[in-house]
N, C-alpha and C positions, 0 to 999 in steps of 0.2 A: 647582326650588322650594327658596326658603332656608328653614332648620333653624325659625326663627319661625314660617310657615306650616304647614312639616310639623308643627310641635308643636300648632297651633291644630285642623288637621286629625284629629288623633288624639287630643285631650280626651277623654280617658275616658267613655262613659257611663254614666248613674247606674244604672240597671238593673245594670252589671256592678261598680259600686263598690259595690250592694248585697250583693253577693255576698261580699265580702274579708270571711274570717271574725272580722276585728276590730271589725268594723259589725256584722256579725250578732249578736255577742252581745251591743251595745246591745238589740237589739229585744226581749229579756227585760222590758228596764225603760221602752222609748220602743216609743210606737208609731208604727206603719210611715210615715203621714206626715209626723211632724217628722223624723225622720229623713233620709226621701227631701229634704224642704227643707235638709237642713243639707246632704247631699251636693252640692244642686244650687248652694248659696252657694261651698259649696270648689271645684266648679268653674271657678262664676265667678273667683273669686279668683285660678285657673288664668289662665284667659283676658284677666282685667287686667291682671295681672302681664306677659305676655305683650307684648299689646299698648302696654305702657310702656317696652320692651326688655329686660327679665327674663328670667330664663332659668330658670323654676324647674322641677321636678320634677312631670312631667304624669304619672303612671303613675295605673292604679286603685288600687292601696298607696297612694300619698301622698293622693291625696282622701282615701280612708279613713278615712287617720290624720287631715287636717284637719278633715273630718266629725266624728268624734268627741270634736277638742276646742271644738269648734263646739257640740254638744250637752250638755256639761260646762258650758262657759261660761253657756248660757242657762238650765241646770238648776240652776245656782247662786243664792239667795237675793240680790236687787236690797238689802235692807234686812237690816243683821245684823252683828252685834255688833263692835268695833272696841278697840282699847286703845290711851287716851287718854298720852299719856307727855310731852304738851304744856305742862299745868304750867296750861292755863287749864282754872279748874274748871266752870264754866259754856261749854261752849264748843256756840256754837248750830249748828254744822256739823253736830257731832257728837250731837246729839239731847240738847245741855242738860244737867240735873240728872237723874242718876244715882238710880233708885226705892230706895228701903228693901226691902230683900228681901220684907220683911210684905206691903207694900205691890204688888208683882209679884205674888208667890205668892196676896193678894186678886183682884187683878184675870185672871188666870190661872184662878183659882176659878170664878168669875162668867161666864166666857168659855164654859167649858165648861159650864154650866147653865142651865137655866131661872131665873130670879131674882124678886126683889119691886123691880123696877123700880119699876113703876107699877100695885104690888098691894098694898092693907093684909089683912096676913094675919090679923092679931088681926078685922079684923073683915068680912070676904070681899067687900071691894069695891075698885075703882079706887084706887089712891092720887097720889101727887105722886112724880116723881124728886127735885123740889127738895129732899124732907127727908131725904134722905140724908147729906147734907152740910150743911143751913143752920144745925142746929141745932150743930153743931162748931165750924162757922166762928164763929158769934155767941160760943158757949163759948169758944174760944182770943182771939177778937179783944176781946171786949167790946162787940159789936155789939146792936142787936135783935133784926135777921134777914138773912140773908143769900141769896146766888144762885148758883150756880156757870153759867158758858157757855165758850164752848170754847177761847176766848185772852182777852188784855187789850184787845188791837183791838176785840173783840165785845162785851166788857163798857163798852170805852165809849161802841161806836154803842148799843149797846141802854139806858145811861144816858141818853145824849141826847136819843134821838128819845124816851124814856117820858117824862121831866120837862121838855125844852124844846123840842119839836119848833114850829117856825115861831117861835120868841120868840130872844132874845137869851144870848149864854150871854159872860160878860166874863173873861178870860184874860191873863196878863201878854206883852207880846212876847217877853221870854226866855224866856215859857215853852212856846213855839209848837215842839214838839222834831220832832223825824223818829227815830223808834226801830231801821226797819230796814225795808227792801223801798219798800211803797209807805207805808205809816202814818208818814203825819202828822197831826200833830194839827187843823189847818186843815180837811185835805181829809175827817177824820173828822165832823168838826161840819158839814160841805156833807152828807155823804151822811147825816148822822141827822136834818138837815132845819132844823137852829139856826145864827141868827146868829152869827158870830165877831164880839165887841167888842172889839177890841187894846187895851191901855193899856198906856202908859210906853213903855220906850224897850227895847234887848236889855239890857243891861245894869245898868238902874237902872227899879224901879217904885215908887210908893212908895203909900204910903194912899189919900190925898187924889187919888189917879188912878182908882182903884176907884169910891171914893166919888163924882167927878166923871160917870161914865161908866155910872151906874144910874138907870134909866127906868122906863118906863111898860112897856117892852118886856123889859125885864130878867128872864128865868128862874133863874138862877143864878148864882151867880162857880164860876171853876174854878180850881185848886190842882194844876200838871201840875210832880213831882218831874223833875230834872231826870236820870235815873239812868245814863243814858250819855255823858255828857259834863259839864265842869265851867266856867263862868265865873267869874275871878278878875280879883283886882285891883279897881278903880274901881269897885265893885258893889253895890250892893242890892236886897232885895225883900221881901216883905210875907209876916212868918210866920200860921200856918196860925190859928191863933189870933186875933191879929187881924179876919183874913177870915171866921172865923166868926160872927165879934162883930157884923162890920161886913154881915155879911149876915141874921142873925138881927134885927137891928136894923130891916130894911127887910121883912121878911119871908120872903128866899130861902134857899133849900139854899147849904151849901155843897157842892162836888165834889170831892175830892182826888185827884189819878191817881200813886199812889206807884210803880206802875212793879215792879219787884222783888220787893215782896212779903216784908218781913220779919219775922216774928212774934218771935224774938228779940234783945235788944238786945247786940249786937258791938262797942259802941265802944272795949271794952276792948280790943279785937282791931283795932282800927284800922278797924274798917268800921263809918264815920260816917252811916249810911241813915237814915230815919225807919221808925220801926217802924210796925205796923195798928192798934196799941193806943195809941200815943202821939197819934198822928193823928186816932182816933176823943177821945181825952179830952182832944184840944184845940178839939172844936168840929165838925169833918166831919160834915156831916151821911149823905154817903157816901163810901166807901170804894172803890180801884178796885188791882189788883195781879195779879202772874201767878201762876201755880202751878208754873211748871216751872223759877221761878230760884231766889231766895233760900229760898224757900218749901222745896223738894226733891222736891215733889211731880211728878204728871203735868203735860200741858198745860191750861191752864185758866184764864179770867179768873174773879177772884174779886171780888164787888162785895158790901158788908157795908153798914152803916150802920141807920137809923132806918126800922121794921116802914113806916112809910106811902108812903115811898118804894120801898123794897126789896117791896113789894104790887103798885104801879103796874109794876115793871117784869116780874114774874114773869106778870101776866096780859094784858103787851103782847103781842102777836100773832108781834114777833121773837127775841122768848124762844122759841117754838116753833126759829126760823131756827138760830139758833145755842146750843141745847142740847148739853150731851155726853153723850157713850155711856156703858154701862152699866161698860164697865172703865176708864172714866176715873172713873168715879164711885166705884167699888172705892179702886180706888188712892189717889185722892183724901180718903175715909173714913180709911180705915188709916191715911195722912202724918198727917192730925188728929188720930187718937188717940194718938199719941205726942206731939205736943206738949203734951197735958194736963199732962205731966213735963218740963217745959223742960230737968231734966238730962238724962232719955230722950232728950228731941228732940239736946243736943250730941252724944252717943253714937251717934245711931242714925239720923239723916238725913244722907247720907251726903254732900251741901255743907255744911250746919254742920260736920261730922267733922273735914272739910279744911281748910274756913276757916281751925280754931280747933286746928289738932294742932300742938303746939310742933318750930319748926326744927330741934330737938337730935334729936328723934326720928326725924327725916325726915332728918338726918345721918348717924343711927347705922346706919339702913336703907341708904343709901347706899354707907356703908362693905360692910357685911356682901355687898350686891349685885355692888359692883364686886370684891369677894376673889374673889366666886365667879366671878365672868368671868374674870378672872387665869389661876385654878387650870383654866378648862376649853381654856386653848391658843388662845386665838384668835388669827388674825393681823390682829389689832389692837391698838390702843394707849387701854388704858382708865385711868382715873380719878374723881376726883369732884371737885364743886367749889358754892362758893355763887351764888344766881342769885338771880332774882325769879319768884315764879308771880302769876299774876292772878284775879283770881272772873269777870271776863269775861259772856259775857250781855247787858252795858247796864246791869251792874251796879257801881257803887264804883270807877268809872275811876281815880279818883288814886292807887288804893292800893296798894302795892308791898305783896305777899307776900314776904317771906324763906324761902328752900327752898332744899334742896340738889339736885341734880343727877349723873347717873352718865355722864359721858362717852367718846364710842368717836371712835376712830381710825382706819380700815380702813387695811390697808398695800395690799392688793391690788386696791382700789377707791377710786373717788373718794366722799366725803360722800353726792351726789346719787345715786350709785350705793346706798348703802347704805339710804338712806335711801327711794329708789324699791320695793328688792329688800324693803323690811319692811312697806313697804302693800300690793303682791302675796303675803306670805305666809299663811299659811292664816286664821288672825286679820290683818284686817289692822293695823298699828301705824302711827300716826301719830305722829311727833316732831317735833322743831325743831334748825335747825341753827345755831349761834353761834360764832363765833373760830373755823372749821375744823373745828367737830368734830360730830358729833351727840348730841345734849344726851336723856337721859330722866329727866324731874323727878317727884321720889320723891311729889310732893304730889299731884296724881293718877294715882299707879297702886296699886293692891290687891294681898295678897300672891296669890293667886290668877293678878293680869296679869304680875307678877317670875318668875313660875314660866314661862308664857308664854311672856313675854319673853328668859332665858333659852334656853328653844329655839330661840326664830328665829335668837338671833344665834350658836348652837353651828350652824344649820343653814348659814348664811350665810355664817359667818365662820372655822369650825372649816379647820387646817390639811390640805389633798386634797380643800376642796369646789374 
C-alpha cells in the first residue's frame, strides 16, 4: 500500500481529535457541536489535500490545531470596523460616511432600550416614527415636511408610485443615470408603476423639449442631479428653476433627485454640488437625497419638499415597505441637530471635517507620522508625499482633493505582500498602492487609526519579524 492510502486509512477520528487537550479547552467557550463540525471540516481538509497529491500532516495534533483555527475564524465578527487609509472619503465598500460619535453613542442608546418609536409620551397614545426626523429635516432644508426611508433608491420608488403611479413622469435623457448595483433610473420609474417620457438628446436638453412633451398624461417633470459622473463639452440642460416654472405653470410638481445630499454649500471647497436648500428655493417642489453621503449621516433616503405631497407619500401603503429602524432614526436625529450650527456641522460631521481640513495640516500630520515610522526600525523605506484624495460615494467626480500621503517601502516583501499582510491584521487596513509604494493618505485616517496604524506596521515590518 503507498504512503497516500496508508495516510487516507489512518485519518484521525473525530472522537479522538476531541480528546487533544488544545480542542478541549475550546469547549469552555464552544459548544460540543460546533466544534465536533470544525474537527470533521479539518479532517476533510486532510483528505482533499490528500487526494490532490498532498502530503500534509494527518496526526490528531494537527486536526486539532486546524480545528481550532477553524472555530476562531467563524467566531470572528463577518462586519466590523476597518481603517480607511485610502484617501476616498465616501467610500461605499467600506460602509460610506463615517457617524458623528453623538450620533453612534444616540443610536447605541436607543438599541439598548425600549423607546418612543411609535409612542407620544406627552399624551399616552400611538405616535408616528415619521416625526422624529421630519420636523429637522424641514428645519435644516427649508422644507414643509419631510420623510425619512431607508436609501435614495426607496425614496424615489416611493415618490413615484405616490404622485405618479400609471401617468407619465418627463426626464431629461442625460439624466437617465445608473448610480450603482441595479438602480437605474428607467428601471425605478417601471417598478413604481410611471411612464418614462425621454426628452432631448444625452447631452443637450433644452426647454422647449420639456415643454413639447407634456400631456394630458403628464404627472410630473423630474430633475435627476447627475452626482457620479460628469458630461462636458458640447452640453446643456435646463436648470432647476426653470423646470419649476415651467411645471407650475401647467400645474405639476417638480421632482429633484440630487443624489448626495448636501445641506452645506462647499463651493468654496471646490465641491460644486447643489445644495437641499438651494434646490428647494428654486422651485422643487420635492426633494430626494441620501443620508449616508454628503449628508454624514446613517443610511437613509431623505425626501423633503411641500406638506401635500410629502402627506400622500407618508400614508402610501410603501412607506410602511421601506421605513427605517429605530437606530437609524437615532442617528439620523443627532446628524440633524448639529447642523442647526453649520459651523458645528464643519467641525463635527466627520465628511464635512475632511472634505474641508486644509492640506497643510494633512502635511504636517504626515510629517510627524512618517518621523515616527523612521525612529521605530522598520525594514522599510518611508516617506511622504503630495497626491489627490477623493469624496467618492457618487459624489463630486471631477474633484481633485489635495492631500498628503505617508509612504512605505518593504525591503523584505513585495508591496502586494504588505499590503495583503495589513488587511489580515487584527484591524483590518485597507490602502492603495501607487509608483511602487504603498500609499496611507493622512485625509481619511483619525489620530486614533495613526496610533493603529502604527502597530501593524512595527508588527509587520519591525527588524526579526
Amino acid at each position: 500500500m503507498d504512503m497516500k492510502h496508508e495516510k487516507l486509512k489512518n485519518l484521525p477520528k473525530a472522537d479522538v481529535v476531541m480528546e487533544i487537550p488544545v480542542l478541549r479547552d475550546f469547549l469552555a467557550s464552544t459548544d460540543r457541536k460546533t466544534a465536533l463540525e470544525a474537527v470533521r471540516k479539518a479532517v476533510e481538509e486532510m483528505r482533499r489535500a490528500l487526494l490532490e497529491g498532498g502530503d500534509p500532516d494527518v496526526s490528531a495534533e494537527a486536526a486539532a490545531a486546524r480545528a481550532c483555527a477553524i472555530l476562531r475564524e467563524e467566531d470572528s465578527p463577518s462586519l466590523r470596523p476597518v481603517i480607511n487609509a485610502t484617501g476616498i472619503i465616501l467610500h461605499t465598500n467600506l460602509g460610506r460616511a463615517r457617524l458623528n460619535p453623538q450620533a453612534a453613542e444616540k443610536a447605541a442608546q436607543i438599541a439598548c432600550s425600549y423607546s418612543t418609536l411609535e409612542y407620544d409620551a406627552e399624551e399616552g397614545k400611538r405616535g408616528s416614527r415619521h416625526d422624529h426626523v421630519s420636523r429637522l429635516i424641514a428645519q435644516v432644508t427649508g422644507a414643509e415636511d419631510a420623510i425619512a426611508v431607508n436609501n435614495n433608491a426607496a425614496a424615489t420608488l416611493l415618490c413615484l408610485v405616490s404622485l405618479a403611479y400609471k401617468k407619465e413622469v418627463v426626464v431629461s435623457r442625460g439624466e437617465l443615470v445608473e448610480i450603482g448595483g441595479s438602480f437605474r433610473v428607467p428601471e425605478i420609474m417601471e417598478q413604481g408603476g410611471t411612464v418614462l417620457k425621454e426628452v432631448g438628446t444625452t447631452n443637450k436638453t433644452h426647454f422647449a423639449d420639456y415643454e413639447r412633451a407634456i400631456g394630458p398624461e403628464t404627472a410630473a417633470l423630474l430633475k435627476v442631479h447627475p452626482s457620479n459622473y460628469r458630461v462636458i463639452g458640447f452640453t446643456e440642460d435646463v436648470p432647476a428653476q426653470q423646470l419649476a416654472q415651467l411645471a407650475h405653470s401647467k400645474g405639476l410638481p417638480l421632482i429633484y433627485d440630487l443624489g448626495s445630499g448636501l445641506l452645506e454649500d462647499l463651493s468654496s471647497y471646490g465641491l460644486d454640488e447643489p445644495t437641499a436648500q438651494k434646490a428647494l428655493a428654486a422651485g422643487a417642489d420635492v426633494i430626494l437625497f441620501s443620508g449616508d453621503k454628503l449628508l454624514g449621516g446613517p443610511q437613509a433616503g431623505i425626501i423633503a419638499g411641500k406638506k401635500e405631497y410629502i402627506e400622500k407619500m407618508k400614508k402610501h401603503p410603501l412607506a410602511r415597505v421601506v421605513r427605517v429602524d429605530k437606530m437609524t432614526l437615532a442617528a439620523l436625529e443627532q446628524t440633524l441637530r448639529i447642523y442647526r450650527d453649520p459651523k458645528e456641522a464643519l467641525q463635527k460631521i466627520p465628511v464635512l471635517e475632511m472634505v474641508t481640513k486644509p492640506a497643510s495640516e494633512l502635511k504636517a500630520a504626515a510629517q510627524g507620522f512618517a518621523a515616527g515610522l523612521a525612529e521605530a526600525g522598520l525594514q522599510a523605506s518611508v516617506g511622504i508625499r503630495e497626491d489627490v484624495s477623493r469624496v467618492g460615494g457618487g459624489s463630486a467626480p471631477m474633484l481633485d482633493l489635495k492631500t498628503w500621503c505617508v509612504w512605505v517601502k518593504p525591503q523584505a516583501m513585495s508591496v502586494d505582500e504588505l499590503q495583503e499582510k495589513l488587511r489580515h491584521w487584527q484591524m483590518p487596513i485597507v490602502t492603495r498602492i501607487s509608483e511602487g509604494d504603498v500609499l496611507f493618505d493622512l485625509r481619511t485616517l483619525t489620530t486614533g487609526d495613526l496610533v493603529l496604524l502604527r502597530m501593524a506596521l512595527i508588527d509587520i515590518l519591525a527588524i526579526g519579524n
